[in-house]
C-alpha positions in Angstrom: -0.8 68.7 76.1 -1.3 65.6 73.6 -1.6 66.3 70.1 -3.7 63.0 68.8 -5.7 64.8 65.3 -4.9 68.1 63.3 -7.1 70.9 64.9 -9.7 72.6 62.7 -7.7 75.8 62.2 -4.4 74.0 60.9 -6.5 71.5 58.8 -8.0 74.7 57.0 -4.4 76.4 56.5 -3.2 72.7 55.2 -6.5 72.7 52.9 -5.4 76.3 51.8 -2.4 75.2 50.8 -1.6 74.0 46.6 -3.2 71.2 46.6 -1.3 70.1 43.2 2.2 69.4 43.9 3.7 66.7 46.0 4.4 66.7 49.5 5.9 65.1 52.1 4.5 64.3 55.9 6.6 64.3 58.6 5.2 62.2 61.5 6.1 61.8 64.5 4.7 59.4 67.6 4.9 58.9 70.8 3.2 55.6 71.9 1.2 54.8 75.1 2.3 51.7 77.0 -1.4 50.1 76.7 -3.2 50.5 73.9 -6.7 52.1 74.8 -9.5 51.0 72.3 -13.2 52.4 72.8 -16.0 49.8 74.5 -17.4 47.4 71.4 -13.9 48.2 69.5 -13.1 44.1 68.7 -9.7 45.1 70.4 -10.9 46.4 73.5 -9.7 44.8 76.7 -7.4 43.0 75.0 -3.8 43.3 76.4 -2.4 44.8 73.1 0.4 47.8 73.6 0.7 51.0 71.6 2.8 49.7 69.8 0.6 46.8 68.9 -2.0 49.0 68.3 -0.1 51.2 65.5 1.1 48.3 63.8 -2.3 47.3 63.8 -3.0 50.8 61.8 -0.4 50.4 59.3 -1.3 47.1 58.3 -4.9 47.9 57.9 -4.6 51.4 56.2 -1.4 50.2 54.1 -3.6 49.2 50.9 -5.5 52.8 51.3 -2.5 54.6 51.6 -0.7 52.9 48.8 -4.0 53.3 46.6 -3.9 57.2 46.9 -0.4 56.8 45.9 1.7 57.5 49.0 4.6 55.9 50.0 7.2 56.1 52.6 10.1 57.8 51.9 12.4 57.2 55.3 11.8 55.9 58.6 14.4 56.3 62.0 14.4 55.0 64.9 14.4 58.1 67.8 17.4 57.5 70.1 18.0 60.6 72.1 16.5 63.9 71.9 20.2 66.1 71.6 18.3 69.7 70.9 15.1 70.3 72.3 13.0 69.0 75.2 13.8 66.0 76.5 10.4 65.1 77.2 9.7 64.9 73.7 10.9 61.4 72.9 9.5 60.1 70.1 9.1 56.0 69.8 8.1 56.2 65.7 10.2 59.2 63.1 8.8 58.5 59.5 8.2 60.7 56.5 5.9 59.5 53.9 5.0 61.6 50.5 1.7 62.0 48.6 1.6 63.2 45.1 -0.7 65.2 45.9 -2.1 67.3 49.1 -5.6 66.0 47.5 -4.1 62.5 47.8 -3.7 62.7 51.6 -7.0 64.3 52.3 -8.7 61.2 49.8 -7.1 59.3 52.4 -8.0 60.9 55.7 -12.1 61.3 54.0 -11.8 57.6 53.1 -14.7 55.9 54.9 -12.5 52.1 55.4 -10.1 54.7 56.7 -11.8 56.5 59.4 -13.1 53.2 60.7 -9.1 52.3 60.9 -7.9 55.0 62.5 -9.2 53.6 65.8 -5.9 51.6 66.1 -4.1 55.1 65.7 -6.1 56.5 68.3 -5.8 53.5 70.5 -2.0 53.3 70.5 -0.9 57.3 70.0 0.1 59.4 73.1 1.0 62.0 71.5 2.1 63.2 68.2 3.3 65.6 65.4 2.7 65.6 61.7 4.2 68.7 59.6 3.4 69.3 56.1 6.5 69.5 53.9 7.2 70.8 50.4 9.8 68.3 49.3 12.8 69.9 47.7 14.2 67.8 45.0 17.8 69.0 44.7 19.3 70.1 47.9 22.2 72.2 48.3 25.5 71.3 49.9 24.9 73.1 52.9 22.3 72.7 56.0 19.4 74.9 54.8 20.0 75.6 51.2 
């Protein structure tokens, strides 16, 4: 099963969530080889890959996601996947952090933005995002 959009039930435990305090978003994406825009999309049948596609949606989003304040705090590239299903290879690792959970959903309700998703959607097999309460002074050890 793909995971493309948040379903309704997590979007209302994220919503029910402080709403006040920074957080961080961990994404990742798996890409499709072709990117697969909707009929009268300016992009469809156009011979763009995923990849194309979700560069397409960074670019375009960029000045949203900068005005709501978020930026991204690291980015990896996915080499092997050493604990945990293999078939969950990831093309894209990133987190980015709002100062606000209020920021992010600005973002997601922004009208420009919901038009630009359609480059996410084109190029995105599959995906995860998990909402993360960013610790600011980590402890010496894993977990602390």
């Amino acid at each position: 099963m793909a995971y493309i959009d948040p379903d309704r039930e997590a979007w209302e435990v994220f919503k029910a969530l402080p709403r006040d305090q920074p957080i961080q978003m961990l994404n990742l994406v798996k890409l499709k080889p072709r990117a697969e825009y909707p009929e009268g999309h300016p992009d469809h049948g156009r011979d763009l890959t995923g990849l194309d596609a979700y560069r397409a949606y960074g670019r375009t989003t960029a000045h949203i996601f900068t005005r709501v304040g978020g930026r991204q705090v690291w980015v990896g590239k996915p080499q092997v996947m050493v604990t945990g299903p293999g078939a969950e290879a990831w093309d894209i690792a990133f987190i980015a952090e709002y100062p606000s959970s209020e920021a992010f959903i600005a973002m997601v309700r922004d009208p420009e933005y919901r038009q630009l998703v359609a480059h996410r959607t084109a190029g995105v097999a599959d995906s995860r995002l998990l909402r993360l309460e960013p610790v600011r002074e980590p402890g010496d050890g894993f977990g602390e």
